[in-house]
GURO-186769 format. One record per residue (C-alpha): z, y, x. Coordinates in steps of 0.2 Angstrom, whole numbers, plus 5000, padded with zeros to 4 digits. Layout:
# GURO-186769
+------+------+------+
:   zz :   yy :   xx :
+------+------+------+
:    Z :    Y :    X :
...
+------+------+------+
END
This chain:
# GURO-186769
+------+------+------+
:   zz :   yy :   xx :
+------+------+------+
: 5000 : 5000 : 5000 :
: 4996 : 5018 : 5008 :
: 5009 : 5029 : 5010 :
: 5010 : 5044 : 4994 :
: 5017 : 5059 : 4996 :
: 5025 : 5065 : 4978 :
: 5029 : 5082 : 4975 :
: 5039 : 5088 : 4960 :
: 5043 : 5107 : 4953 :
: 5062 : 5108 : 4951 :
: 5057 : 5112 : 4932 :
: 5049 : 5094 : 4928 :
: 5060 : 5085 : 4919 :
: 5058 : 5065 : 4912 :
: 5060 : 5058 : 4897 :
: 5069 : 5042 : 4895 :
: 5053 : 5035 : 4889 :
: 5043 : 5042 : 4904 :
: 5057 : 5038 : 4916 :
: 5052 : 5020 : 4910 :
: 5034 : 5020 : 4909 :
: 5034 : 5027 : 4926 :
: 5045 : 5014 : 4933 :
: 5035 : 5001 : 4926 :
: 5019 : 5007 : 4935 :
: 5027 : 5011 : 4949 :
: 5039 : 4997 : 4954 :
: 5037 : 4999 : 4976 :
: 5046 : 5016 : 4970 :
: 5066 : 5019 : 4971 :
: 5068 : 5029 : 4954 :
: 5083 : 5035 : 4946 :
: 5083 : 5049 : 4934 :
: 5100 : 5063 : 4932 :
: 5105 : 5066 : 4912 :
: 5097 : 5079 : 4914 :
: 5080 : 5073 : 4914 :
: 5077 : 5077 : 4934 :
: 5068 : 5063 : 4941 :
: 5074 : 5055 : 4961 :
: 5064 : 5047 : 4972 :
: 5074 : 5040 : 4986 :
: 5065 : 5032 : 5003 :
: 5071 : 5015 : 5007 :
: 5086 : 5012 : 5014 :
: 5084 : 5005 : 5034 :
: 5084 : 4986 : 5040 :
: 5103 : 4987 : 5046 :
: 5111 : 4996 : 5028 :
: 5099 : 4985 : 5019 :
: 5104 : 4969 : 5029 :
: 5125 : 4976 : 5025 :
: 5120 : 4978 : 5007 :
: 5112 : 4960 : 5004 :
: 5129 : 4957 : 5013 :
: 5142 : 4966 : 4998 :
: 5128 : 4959 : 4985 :
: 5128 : 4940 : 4992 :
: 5149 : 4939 : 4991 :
: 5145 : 4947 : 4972 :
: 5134 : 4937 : 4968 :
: 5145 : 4918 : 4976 :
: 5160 : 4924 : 4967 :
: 5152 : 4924 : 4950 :
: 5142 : 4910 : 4951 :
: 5159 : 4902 : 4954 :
: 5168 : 4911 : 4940 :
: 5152 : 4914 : 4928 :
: 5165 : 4928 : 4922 :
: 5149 : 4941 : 4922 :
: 5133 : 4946 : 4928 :
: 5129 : 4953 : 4946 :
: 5115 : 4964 : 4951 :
: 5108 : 4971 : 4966 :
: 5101 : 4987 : 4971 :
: 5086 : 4984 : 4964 :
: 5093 : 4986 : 4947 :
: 5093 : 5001 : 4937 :
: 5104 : 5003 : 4922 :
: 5103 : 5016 : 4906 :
: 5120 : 5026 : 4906 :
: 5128 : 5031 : 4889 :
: 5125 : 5050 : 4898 :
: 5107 : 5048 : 4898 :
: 5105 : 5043 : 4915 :
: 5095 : 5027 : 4925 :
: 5105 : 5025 : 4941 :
: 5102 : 5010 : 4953 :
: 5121 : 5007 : 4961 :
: 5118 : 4997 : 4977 :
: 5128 : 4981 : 4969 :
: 5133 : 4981 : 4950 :
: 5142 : 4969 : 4942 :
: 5143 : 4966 : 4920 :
: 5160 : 4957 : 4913 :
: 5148 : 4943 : 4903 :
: 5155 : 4949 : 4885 :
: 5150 : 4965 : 4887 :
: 5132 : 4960 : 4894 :
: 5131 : 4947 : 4881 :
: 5131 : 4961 : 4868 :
: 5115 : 4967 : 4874 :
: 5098 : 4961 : 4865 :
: 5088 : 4951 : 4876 :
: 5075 : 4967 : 4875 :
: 5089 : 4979 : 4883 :
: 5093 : 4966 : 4895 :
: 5075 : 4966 : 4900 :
: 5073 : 4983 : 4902 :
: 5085 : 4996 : 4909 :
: 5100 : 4988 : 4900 :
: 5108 : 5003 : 4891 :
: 5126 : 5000 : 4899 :
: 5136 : 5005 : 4913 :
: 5141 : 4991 : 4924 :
: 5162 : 4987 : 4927 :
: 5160 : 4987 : 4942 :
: 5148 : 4999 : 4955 :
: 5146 : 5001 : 4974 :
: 5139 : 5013 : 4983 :
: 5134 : 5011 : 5004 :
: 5132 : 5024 : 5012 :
: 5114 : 5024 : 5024 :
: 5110 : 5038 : 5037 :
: 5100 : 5046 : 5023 :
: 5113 : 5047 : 5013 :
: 5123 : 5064 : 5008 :
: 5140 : 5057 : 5004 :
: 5145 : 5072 : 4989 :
: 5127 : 5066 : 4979 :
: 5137 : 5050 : 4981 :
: 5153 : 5054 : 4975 :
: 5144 : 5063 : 4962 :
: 5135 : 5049 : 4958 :
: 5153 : 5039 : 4957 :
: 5160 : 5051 : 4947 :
: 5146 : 5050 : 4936 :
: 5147 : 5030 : 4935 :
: 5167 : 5033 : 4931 :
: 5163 : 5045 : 4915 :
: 5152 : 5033 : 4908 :
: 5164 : 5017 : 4909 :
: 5164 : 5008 : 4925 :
: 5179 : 5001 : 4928 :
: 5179 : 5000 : 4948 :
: 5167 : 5010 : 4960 :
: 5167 : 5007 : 4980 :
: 5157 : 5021 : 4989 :
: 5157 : 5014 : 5007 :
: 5155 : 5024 : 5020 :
: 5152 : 5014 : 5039 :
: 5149 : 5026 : 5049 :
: 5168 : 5034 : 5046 :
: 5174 : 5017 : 5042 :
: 5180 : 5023 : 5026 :
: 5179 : 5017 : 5009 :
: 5183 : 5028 : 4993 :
: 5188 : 5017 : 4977 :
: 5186 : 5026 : 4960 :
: 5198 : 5019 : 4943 :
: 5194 : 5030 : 4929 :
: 5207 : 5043 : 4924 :
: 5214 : 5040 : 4942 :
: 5213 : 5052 : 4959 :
: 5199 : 5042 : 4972 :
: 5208 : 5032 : 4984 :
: 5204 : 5032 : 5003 :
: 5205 : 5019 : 5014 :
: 5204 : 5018 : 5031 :
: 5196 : 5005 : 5040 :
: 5201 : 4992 : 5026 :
: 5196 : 4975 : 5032 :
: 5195 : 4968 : 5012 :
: 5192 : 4977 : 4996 :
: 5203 : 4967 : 4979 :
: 5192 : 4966 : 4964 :
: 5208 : 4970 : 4958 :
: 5209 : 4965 : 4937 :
: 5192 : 4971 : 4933 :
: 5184 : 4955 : 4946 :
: 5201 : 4943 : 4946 :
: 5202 : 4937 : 4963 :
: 5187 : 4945 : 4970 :
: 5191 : 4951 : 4987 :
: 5174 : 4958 : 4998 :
: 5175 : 4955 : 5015 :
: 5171 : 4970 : 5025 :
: 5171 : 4964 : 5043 :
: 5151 : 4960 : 5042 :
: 5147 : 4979 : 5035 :
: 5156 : 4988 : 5047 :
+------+------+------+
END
């Protein structure tokens, strides 16, 4: 695929609708779209966070196949907040009752549901107060539990709702606390 360069006027503002018929044509494309109707194209993450992220996504992933308590989703993903929103956390994760609600046609698409749990890693690129805004976002529109992960300060900030973020430093494990019972992420392989 060549490379496209794709300009936007700060005024152009997307439709739900659009949003998704311009994801659906464009799927090489990392898309998310604010409430407000602006659209965000973000570049690919690089081999090393990308190779960190399958990481977090992979013990996800093992944990529920284990406890089939839910549904796990990686970066890939992109979700329909109660806002208005399509935001694509890094690695997602739906209690099973609460995806099961969902019609088989909202599943399909950009299921219309925040996820109980979201995390966020930090890459270069990254500008880490869009990311705790992002967080912030994900918190107002139900999660339960956000990770914004931050490597290169070794850091991780963990979002409840109705709760001040909590820093850690240089944690070697993150709980899944009540929201994923006995879910603990390893950290030593992302660092």
């Amino acid at each position: 695929m060549a490379n496209t360069t794709l300009t936007i006027p700060q005024s152009f503002k997307v439709s739900q609708e659009q949003f998704q018929e311009l994801a659906q044509v464009n799927r090489d494309l990392r898309l998310e779209r604010t409430a407000s109707g602006e659209l965000i194209v973000m570049p690919p993450t690089g081999s090393d966070t990308g190779n960190r992220n399958l990481d977090i996504e992979g013990q996800i992933w093992l944990w529920n196949r284990q406890t089939k308590l839910g549904k796990a989703f990686n970066s890939s993903t992109g979700f329909h907040l109660p806002n208005g929103a399509n935001r694509s956390p890094d690695a997602a994760w739906i209690k099973l009752e609460r995806w099961e609600i969902l019609t088989p046609q909202e599943q399909e698409g950009f299921a219309p549901i925040c996820p109980d749990l979201v995390v966020e890693l930090k890459s270069p690129s990254d500008n880490i107060e869009t990311l705790r805004a992002k967080m912030r976002e994900y918190m107002e529109n139900g999660a339960k539990l956000g990770w914004l992960i931050d490597r290169k300060n070794r850091k991780v900030e963990v979002y409840r709702p109705d709760q001040d973020v909590e820093i850690l430093d240089h944690p070697t494990t993150l709980s899944g606390e009540n929201v994923l019972p006995g879910f603990v992420l390893d950290l030593t392989e992302v660092w």
